[in-house]
VOLOLO-930710 format. One line per 4 residues: number of its first residue (from 1); for each residue x, y, z of C-alpha. Coordinates in pm, 1 decimal, m for minus. Last residue first. Example, Ala and Ser with C-alpha at 12.3 -4.5 7.8 and 13.67 -1.06 7.14 Angstrom:
BEGIN
2> 1367.0,m106.0,714.0 | 1230.0,m450.0,780.0
end
This chain:
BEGIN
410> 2133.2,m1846.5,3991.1 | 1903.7,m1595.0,3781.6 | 1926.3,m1488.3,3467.0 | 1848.2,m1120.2,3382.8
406> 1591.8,m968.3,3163.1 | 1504.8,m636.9,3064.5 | 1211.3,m357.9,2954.7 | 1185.8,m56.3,3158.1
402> 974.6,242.9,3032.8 | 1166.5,549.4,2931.2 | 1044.2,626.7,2599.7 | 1343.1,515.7,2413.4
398> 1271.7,168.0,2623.3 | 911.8,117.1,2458.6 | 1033.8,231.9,2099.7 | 1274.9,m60.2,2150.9
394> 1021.8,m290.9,2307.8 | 782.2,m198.2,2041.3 | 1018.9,m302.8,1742.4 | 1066.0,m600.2,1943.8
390> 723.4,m734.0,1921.7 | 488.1,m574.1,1668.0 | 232.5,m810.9,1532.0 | 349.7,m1119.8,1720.2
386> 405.2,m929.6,2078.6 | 191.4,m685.7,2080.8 | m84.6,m931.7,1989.6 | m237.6,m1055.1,1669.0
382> m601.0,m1073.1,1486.7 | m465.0,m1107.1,1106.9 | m153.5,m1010.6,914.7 | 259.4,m1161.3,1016.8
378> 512.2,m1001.2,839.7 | 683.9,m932.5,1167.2 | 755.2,m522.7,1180.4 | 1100.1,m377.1,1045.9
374> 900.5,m239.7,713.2 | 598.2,m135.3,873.6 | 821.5,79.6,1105.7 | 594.0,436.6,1059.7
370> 231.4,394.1,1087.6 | 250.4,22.6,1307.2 | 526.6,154.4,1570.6 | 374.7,554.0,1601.5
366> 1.6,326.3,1692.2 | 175.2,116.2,1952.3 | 415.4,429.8,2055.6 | 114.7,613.8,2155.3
362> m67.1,335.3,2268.5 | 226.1,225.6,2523.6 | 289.9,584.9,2626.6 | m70.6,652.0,2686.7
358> m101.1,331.6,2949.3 | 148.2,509.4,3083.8 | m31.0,794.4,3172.9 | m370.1,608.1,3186.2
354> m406.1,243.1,3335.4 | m50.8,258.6,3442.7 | m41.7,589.1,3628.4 | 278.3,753.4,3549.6
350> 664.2,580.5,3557.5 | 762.5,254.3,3374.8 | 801.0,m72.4,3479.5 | 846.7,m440.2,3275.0
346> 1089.9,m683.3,3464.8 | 1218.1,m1001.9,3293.1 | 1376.0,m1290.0,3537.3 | 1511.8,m1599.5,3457.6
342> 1566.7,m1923.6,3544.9 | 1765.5,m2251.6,3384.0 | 1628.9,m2577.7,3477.1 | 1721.6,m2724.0,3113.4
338> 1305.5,m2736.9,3037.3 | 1276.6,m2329.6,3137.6 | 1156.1,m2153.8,3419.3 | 1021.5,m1795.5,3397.0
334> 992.7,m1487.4,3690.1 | 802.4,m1230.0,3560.5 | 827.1,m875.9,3707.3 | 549.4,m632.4,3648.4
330> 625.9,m247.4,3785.6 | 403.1,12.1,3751.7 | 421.0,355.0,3825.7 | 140.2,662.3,3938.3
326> 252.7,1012.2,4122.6 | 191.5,1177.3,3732.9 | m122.1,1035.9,3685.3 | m211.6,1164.2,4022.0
322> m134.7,1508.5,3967.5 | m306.3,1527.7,3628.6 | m625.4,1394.4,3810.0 | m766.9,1029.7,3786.8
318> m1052.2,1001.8,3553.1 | m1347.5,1083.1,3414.0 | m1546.3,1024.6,3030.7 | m1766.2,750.3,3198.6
314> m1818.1,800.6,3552.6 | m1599.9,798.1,3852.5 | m1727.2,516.2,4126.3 | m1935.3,649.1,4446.4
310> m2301.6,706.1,4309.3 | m2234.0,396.1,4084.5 | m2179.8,197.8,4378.0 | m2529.4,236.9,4473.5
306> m2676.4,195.2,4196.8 | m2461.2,m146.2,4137.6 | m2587.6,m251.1,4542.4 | m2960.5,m252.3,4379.5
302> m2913.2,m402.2,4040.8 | m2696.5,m658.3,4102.9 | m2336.2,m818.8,3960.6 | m2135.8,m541.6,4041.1
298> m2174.0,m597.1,4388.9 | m2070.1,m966.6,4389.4 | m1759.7,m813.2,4169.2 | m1675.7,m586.2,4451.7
294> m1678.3,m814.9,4695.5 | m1486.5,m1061.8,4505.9 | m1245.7,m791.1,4485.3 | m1251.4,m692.9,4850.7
290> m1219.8,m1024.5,4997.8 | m893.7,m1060.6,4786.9 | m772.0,m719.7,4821.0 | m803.5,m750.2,5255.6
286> m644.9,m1041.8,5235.6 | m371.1,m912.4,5048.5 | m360.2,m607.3,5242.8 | m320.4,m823.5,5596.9
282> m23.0,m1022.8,5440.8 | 169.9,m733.3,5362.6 | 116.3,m591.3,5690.5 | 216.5,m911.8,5807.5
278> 577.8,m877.6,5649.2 | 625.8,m811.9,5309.8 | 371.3,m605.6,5022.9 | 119.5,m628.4,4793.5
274> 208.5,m791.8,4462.3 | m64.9,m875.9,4215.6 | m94.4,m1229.1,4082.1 | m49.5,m1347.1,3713.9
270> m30.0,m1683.7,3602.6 | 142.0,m1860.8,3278.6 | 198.6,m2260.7,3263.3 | 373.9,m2346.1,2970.7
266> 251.2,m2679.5,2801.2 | 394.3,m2638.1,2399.1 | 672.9,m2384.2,2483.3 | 772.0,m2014.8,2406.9
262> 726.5,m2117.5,2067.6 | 376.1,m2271.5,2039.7 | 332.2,m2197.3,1664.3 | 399.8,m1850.3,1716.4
258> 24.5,m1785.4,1736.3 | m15.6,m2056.3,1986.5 | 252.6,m1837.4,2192.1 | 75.5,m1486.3,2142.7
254> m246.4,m1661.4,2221.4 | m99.4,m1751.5,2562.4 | 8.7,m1415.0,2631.8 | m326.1,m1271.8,2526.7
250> m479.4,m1517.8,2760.6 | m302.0,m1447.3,3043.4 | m349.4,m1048.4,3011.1 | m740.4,m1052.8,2979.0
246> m799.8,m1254.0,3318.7 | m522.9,m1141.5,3499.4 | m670.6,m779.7,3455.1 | m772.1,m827.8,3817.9
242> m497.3,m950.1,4004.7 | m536.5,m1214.0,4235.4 | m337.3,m1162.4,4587.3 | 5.0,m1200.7,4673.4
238> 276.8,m1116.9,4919.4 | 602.4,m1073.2,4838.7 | 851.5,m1316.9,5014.6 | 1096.8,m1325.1,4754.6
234> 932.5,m1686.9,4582.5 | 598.4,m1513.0,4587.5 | 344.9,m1554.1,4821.7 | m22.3,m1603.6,4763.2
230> m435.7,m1496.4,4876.1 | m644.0,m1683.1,4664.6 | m725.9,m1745.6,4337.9 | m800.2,m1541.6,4049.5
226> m625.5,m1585.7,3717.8 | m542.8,m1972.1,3852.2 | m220.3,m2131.3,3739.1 | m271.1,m2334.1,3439.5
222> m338.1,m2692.6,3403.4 | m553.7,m2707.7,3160.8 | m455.0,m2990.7,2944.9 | m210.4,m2842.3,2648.0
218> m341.8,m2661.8,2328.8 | m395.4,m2830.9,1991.0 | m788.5,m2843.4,2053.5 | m801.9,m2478.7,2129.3
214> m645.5,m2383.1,1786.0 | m588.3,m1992.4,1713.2 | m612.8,m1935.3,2124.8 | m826.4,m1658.8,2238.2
210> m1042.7,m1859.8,2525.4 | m736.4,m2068.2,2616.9 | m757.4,m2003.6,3004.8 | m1167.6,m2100.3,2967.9
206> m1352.7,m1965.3,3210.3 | m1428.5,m1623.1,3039.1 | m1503.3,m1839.3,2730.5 | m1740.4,m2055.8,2926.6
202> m1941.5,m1748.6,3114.1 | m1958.9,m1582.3,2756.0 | m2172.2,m1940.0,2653.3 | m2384.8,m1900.1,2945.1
198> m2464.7,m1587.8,2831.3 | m2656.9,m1320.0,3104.6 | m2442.7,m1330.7,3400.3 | m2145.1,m1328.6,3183.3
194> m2240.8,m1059.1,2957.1 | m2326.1,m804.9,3278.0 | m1997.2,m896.6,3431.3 | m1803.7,m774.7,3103.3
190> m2053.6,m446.9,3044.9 | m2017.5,m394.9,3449.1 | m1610.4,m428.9,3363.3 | m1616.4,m194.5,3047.7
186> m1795.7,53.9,3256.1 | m1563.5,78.2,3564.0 | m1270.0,119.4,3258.9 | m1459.1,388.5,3134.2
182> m1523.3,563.8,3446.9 | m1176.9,576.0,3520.1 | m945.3,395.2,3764.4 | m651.6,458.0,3959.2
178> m283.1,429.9,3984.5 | 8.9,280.4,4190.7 | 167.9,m58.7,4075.7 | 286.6,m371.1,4148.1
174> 242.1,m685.2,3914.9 | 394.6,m1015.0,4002.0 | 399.3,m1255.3,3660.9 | 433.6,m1627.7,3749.2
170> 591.1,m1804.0,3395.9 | 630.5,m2200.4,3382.0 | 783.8,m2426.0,3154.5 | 973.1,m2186.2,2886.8
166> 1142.8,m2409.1,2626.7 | 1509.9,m2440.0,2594.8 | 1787.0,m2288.4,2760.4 | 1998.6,m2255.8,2471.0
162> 2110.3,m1958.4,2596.8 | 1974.1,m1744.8,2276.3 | 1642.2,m1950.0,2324.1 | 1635.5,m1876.0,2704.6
158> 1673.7,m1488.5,2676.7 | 1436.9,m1492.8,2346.7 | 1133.4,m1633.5,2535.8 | 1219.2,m1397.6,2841.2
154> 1129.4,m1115.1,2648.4 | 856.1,m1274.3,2462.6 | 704.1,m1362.2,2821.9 | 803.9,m990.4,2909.7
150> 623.5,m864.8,2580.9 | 307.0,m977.3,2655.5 | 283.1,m900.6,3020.6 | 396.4,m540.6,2994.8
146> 201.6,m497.0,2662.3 | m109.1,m663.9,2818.7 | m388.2,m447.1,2937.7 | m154.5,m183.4,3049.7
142> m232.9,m56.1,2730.6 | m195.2,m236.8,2368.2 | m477.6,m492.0,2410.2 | m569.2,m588.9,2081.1
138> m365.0,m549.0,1721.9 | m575.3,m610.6,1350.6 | m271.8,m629.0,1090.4 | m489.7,m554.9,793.8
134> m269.1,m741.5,527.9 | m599.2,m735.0,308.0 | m670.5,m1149.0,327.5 | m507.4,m1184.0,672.2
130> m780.1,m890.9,779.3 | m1016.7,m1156.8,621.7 | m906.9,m1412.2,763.8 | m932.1,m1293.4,1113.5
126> m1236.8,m1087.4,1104.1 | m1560.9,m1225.2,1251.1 | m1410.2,m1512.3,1516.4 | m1079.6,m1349.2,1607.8
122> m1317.5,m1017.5,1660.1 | m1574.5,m1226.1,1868.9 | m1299.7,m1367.0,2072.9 | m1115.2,m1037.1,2103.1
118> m1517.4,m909.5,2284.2 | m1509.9,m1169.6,2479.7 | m1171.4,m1121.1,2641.6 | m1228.2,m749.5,2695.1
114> m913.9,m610.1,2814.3 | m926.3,m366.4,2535.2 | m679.0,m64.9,2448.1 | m700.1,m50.4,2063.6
110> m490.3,m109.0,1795.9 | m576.3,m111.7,1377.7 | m386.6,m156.5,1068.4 | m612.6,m83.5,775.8
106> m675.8,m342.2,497.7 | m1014.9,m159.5,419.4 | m1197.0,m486.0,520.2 | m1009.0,m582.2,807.7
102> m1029.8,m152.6,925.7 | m1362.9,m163.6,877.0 | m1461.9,m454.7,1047.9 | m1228.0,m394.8,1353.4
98> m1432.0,m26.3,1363.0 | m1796.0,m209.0,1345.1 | m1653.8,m446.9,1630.2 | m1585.1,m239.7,1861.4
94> m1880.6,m32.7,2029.9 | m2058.4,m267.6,2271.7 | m1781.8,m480.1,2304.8 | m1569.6,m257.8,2272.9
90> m1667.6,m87.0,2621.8 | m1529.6,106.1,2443.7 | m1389.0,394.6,2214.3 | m1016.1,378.0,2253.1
86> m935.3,313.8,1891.8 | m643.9,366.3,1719.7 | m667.1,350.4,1303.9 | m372.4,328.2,1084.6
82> m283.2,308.5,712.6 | m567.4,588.1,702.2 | m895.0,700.5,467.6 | m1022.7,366.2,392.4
78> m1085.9,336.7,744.3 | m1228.5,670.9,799.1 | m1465.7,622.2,520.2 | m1582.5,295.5,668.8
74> m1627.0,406.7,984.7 | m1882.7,670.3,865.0 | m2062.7,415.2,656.8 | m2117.7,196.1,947.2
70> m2294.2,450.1,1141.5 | m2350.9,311.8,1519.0 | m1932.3,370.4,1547.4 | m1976.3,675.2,1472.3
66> m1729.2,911.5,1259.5 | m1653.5,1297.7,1189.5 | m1308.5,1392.8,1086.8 | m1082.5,1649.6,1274.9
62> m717.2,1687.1,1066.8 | m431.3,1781.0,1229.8 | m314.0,2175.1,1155.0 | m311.7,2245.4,1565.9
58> m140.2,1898.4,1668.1 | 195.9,2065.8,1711.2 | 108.2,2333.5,1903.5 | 93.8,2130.8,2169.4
54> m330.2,1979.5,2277.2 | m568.8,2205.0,2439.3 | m746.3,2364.4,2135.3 | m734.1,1983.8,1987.2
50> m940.3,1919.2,2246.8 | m1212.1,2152.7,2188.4 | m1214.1,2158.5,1826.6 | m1281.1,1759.4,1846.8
46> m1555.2,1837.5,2141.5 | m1707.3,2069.8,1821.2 | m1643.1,1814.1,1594.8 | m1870.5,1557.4,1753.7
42> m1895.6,1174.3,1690.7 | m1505.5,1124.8,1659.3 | m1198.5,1151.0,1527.3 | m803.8,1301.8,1529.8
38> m625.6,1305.6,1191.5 | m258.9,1227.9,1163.3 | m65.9,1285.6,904.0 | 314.2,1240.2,995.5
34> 587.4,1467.9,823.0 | 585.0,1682.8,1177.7 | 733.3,1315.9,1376.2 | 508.5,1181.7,1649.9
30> 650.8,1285.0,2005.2 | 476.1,1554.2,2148.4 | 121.1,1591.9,1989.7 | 129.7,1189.4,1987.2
26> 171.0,1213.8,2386.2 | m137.9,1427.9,2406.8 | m380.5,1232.3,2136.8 | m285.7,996.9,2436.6
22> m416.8,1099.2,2695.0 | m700.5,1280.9,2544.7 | m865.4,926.7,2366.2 | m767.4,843.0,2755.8
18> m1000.5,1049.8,2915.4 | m1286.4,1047.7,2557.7 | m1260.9,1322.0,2307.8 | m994.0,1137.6,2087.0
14> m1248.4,827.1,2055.6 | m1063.8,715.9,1713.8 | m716.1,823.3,1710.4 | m604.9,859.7,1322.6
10> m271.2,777.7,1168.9 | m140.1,809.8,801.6 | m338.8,992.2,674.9 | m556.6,1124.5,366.9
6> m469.4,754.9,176.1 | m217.9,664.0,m116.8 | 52.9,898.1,24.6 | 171.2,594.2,193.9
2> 161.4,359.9,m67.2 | 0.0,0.0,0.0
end
């Protein structure tokens, strides 16, 4: 496809939304002057007003009208850009029409989604034909899973260049400071709401395969729990589950089917959330692991959801500037391997993950498919981080001041 073929060569989808913000931000600073980029969404007066807030360098980008209930509009914006972002969700509700567009206008496409369901049903609807028009069709690049996706590939390439062999089992602890928005409070009731309704969505959500390219060729499952119980980790950190377990587990294990098992045919991959040493430690894990089921109970009916939703943030809010800025993450992964060699990867960066860094990762996500096409794996089709852009990212990742390594271990 030429590049001066199309109007752009990058639009954000959903720029008027928290994060849609975020990160329309950290393109204003860091995407080269030569790139086209086009901001959209359902009103170009909100448009007007964000660009108006964003660096100078985002005041001649383009504002183009699209909604995702108007499949013609999407279309046209599609056919209109090499890439489309999109942070409009939940995507269930909203996502599919834009993954259709961009498979069918052979479009490269990212969004931000944790929604295991709603991957399924875009594996299911456009695979082949986004492999048919070279689309290259990437979920989950936020929080939800480049850290966990590309430490697994991370520590896949330490142990083949040792000669280590295959990985055998992978515990990712997460630890982070940050908060939540209203959207991401609204893609979870969306998430809890198809469960309780879909026996089917219930099954997938169960499932610790749900996204893999061939279910029948994948190992018994005897994978760590996504949510279990209160933990410790092999340093003495205490554990408890961690809630985007669920969406970041499965990515990684799609990422290996999708290499044709190449981080190892029956690797066992869990994620737990660190919180702390010593019985104060101990007490806080408790405490998260009552709390999330809690939370989820509450979630899950009418009466005690109105009430909550007096309390949580809603849609289109979020944490303040100030507390972006006090927010970090840092996901360590500690991997065996069939020789008994170990090793360690650690993924951390500074700002709240779920929105300041989560707008580095998108940022350099959608900067990684509109400008290094050429370095990127040839690979087309519903992918990850880590098969559609692996360590392109991780180098744009590390120039951007997160932290991406991996040691051995004795």
């Amino acid at each position: 496809m030429e590049t001066r073929a199309r109007d752009h060569d990058l639009v954000l989808l959903g720029a008027t939304g928290f994060v849609g913000e975020l990160i329309a931000g950290y393109l204003a600073e860091h995407a080269p002057p030569e790139l086209r980029v086009g901001l959209a969404g359902r009103s170009r007066k909100k448009l007007e007003a964000v660009r108006s807030r964003l660096p100078v360098a985002a005041r001649d980008w383009s504002l183009l009208e699209a909604d995702t209930e108007h499949p013609d509009s999407l279309a046209a914006l599609a056919a209109g850009t090499r890439v489309l972002f999109t942070t409009v969700g939940p995507y269930a509700k909203y996502g599919l029409p834009v993954v259709e567009a961009c498979a069918r206008a052979g479009t490269h496409y990212g969004d931000l989604t944790g929604e295991v369901s709603f991957v399924r049903d875009a594996i299911d609807g456009y695979d082949a034909l986004a492999r048919t028009t070279g689309a290259r069709i990437v979920h989950a690049c936020g929080y939800d899973s480049i850290p966990s996706d590309l430490s697994v590939l991370l520590l896949h390439r330490a142990a083949q260049a040792d000669g280590a062999g295959a990985l055998t089992e992978v515990e990712l602890v997460a630890t982070a400071k940050g908060g939540f928005s209203g959207g991401t409070i609204d893609s979870m009731r969306g998430q809890l709401d198809g469960m309780r309704s879909d026996r089917v969505l219930r099954r997938l959500a169960a499932d610790p395969y749900s996204l893999s390219p061939d279910r029948a060729g994948e190992p018994p499952a005897r994978q760590p729990a996504d949510l279990g119980w209160v933990g410790r980790s092999e340093d003495g950190l205490w554990t408890a589950p961690f809630v985007m377990a669920s969406a970041n587990t499965r990515i990684v294990r799609r990422s290996n089917a999708l290499q044709g098992w190449a981080y190892g045919r029956s690797l066992q991959y869990g994620e737990v959330m660190g919180m702390g040493r010593g019985p104060t430690g101990a007490i806080v894990a408790g405490a998260t692991a009552i709390g999330l089921r809690v939370f989820g109970a509450a979630l899950m009916f009418p009466l005690t959801r109105k009430l909550l939703d007096r309390a949580l943030p809603a849609p289109g809010t979020g944490p303040s500037e100030a507390a972006q800025r006090a927010g970090w993450f840092r996901s360590q992964a500690t991997a065996s391997t069939e020789s008994g060699r170990r090793y360690r990867a650690v993924a951390a960066g500074p700002g709240d993950p779920g929105y300041a860094a989560t707008a580095v990762m998108a940022g350099e996500t959608a900067l990684c498919l509109a400008l290094d096409g050429d370095r990127l794996p040839s690979t087309t089709g519903s992918l990850t981080p880590a098969t559609a852009l692996g360590d392109v990212l991780v180098e744009r990742l590390r120039a951007a001041g997160h932290t991406y390594e991996v040691t051995p271990l004795p």
